[in-house]
Structure formats: C-alpha cells, structure tokens
N, C-alpha and C positions, 0 to 999 in steps of 0.2 A: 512378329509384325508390330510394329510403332503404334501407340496409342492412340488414338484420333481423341484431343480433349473435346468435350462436349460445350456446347457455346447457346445458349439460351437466347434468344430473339424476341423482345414484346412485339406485341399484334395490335393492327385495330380490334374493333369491333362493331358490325356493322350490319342495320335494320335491311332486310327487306334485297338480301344476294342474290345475285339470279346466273343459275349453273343447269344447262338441260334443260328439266321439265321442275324442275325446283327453283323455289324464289323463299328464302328463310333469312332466318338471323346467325351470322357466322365470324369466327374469329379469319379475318383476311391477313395476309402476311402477301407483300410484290414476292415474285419465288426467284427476282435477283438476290434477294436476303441471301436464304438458303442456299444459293448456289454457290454466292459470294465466302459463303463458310466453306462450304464442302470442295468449292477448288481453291481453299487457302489451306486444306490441310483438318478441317473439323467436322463435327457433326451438332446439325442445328435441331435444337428442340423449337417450339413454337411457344409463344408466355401471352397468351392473352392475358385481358383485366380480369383480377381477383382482387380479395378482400384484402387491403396489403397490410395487415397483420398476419399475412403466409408471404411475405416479400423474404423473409429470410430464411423460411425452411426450401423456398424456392433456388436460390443462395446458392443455399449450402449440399444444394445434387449438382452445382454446374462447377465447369472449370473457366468460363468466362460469358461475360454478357455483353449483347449488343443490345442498345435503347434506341429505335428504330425508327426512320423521319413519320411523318405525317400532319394533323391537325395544328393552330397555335395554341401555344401554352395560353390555360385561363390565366387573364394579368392580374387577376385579384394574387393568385400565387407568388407575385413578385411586387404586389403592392401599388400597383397604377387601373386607374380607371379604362374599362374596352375602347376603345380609340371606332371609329366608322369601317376602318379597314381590317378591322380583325375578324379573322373566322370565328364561325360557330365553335362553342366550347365542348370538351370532351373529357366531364370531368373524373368519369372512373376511371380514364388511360390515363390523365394527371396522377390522380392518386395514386393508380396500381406503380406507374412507373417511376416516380420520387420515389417511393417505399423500397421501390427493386436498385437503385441509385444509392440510398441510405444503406442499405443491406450490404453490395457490394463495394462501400467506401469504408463501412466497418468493418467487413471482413478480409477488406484487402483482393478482393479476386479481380482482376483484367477485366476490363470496363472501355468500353468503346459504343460513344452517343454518336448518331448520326443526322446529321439537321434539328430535326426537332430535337432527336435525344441527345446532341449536346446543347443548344437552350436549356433543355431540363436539368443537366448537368448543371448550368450555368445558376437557373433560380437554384436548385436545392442548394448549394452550397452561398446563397443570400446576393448573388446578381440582378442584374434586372435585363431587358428587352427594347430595342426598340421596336415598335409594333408594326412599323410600314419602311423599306426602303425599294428605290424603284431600282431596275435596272439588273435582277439576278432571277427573275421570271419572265421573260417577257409574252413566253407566247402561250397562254393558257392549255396546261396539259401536257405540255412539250419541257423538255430537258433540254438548256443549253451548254453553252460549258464556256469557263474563263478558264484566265491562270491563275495559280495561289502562290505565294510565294512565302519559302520554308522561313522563321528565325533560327538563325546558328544555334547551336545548342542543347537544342531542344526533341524533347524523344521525337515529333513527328519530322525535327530534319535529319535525326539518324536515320528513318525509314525511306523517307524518300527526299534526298540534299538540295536537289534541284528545282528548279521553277517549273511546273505541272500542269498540264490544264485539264479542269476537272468536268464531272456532268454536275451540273446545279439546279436547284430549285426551289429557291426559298423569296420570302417577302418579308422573315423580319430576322433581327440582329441580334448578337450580342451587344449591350448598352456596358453599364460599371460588370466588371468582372469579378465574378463571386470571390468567398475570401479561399483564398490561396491557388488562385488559377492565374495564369500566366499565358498569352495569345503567343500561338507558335506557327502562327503561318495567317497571309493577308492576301485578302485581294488585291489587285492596282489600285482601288478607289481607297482603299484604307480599310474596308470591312475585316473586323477577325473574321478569322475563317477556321479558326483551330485552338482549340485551348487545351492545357495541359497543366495539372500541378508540379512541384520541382522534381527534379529526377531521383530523389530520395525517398520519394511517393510511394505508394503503388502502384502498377500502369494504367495508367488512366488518361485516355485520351479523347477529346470531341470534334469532330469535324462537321463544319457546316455543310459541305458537298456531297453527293450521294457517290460512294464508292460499287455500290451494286450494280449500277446501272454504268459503270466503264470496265473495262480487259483490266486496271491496274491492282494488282494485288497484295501493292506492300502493305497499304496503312493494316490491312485486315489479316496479313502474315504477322506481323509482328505484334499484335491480339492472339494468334492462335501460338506465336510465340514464346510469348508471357503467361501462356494457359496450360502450355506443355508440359 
C-alpha cells in the first residue's frame, strides 16, 4: 500500500465555539481543508497557534504543509499603518504561521498558502499588501468564483494550463512581491492570484482562491505530489 504523506494544516483559534450543549475555546479548521487533502491523496494533521519556536520541530514530522485562508494579516508585519477596512488582528495565528513558513522554506518541504496563507507567504519573505480591494467578496459569507488565468511556465501552469474559474473570498491583495516570488496566475482585473518562487526552488506555491471549497483537485495533487 502507497504512503499517504502527511500534510499539516494551521487552524484558527477561536473564543467562545458553540457545538451541542458546549460553547468553549477551540482550534476550528472548515473540514473542506481536510477533505481537500485526503481526496488529493493525504492525510491532514490539524496545526493550531503555538509558541513558534516549536514551528520547526512541527516541520520536521510533516511531509507538507498548508497555511490556511482566514483573518487579514496584522500590517504592522509588513510595515503599513491598519487602513478602516481591515479586520481585526490575529496576532498568535501571525506568528505561529510566519514561524511554520520560515521553517518550511528552510527546510525545503512542500508548502502551499491559501488566501491568507499565501499573503503570509508573501509578507514573510518582505512583501507588502494591499489592504482593501472591492470586487472578489461581494456577498458577505458567500463564496463566489472568477477566472484566474495561468502564466506559461510556471509550476501552477504545469498543474492546471488553462483558464479556471475559481471559488473566491478575499478583500485584500498582494501589493510588491516579496523577494524572490514570481505571480503565476491573474485574475481579469489584474489581481495576482498566485505566486511562486523559480522552479529551481523548492515547491512552493500560493494561491489566493480557496481550492477547498471547489471538486478541482490539481493545485493540491501536485502538493501531495511534491510530498510523496
């Protein structure tokens, strides 16, 4: 029987859950995550926040990791003032998840950001944000979906070549692109939608769009690919 690599997921964290007859504080993970591994071929651990001075012993049990949409990045981490439209901050999922980014860029392991977790991608390696753009949330709560469209070349147009249309849900951008990232797929409007370092890298890919939440299974095949 084939190996199932194991693939590490960071989590919220989040006051006051309410399940049954219980209402506590609980690490939540959407269970498309999870599923979205386990029908690409993996098996997903769960990575809430911790102290990320354990981001690399965290690492070094996994054969790949996903950094998982949610909250916006705090902007002091990328050096700009909160703008009116930014969310509330979340600064232990900042830090645990930079540390789990750091960890996995030094060791080389398969690395796939998802909305937030590729922004986070984007700051740790000295990017910046922008903090508000309209027109890729519109309907509060709801998932819609555009097209993104691949650059030639590039690992995420080897996974999937053609023009795709995604589920989406985000309100801010990537701005300058960190150093050594490279945009590999765009919205119509011009939004990166995807970044990746050269193909000489290690596999490391970011996607703005939520792959969980659609049937399409390459970007996250070709993670449990690179993990195998």
């Amino acid at each position: 029987m084939t190996r199932r690599p194991l693939i590490g997921v960071s989590t919220y964290l989040e006051s006051g859950a309410r399940w049954g007859i219980w209402e506590l504080d609980a690490a939540l993970l959407p269970a498309g995550y999870p599923r979205l591994v386990q029908r690409s071929g993996g098996l997903a651990a769960m990575l809430p926040p911790d102290a990320p001075a354990h981001a690399a012993a965290a690492v070094a049990r996994l054969d790949g990791l996903v950094i998982a949409g949610g909250p916006d990045v705090e902007p002091a981490r990328y050096g700009a003032e909160r703008q009116p439209r930014t969310g509330p901050p979340a600064l232990a999922r900042d830090a645990w998840e930079l540390a789990l980014i750091d960890a996995a860029l030094a060791a080389g392991l398969p690395l796939l950001g998802i909305c937030r977790g590729m922004q986070l991608l984007n700051v740790a390696l000295g990017g910046t944000l922008v903090q508000h753009i309209d027109g890729h949330a519109r309907v509060p709560g709801a998932f819609g979906r555009h097209p993104v469209r691949p650059v030639p070349g590039t690992r995420y147009a080897a996974a999937a070549p053609e023009e795709t249309s995604v589920p989406t849900y985000h309100h801010q951008a990537v701005d300058r692109l960190g150093d050594g990232l490279l945009p590999s797929a765009h919205a119509l409007d011009g939004t990166v939608e995807a970044i990746e370092p050269s193909l000489s890298a290690p596999w490391t890919l970011g996607v703005q769009w939520h792959p969980e939440m659609g049937d399409d299974l390459r970007v996250m095949r070709a993670l449990i690919n690179a993990a195998t």
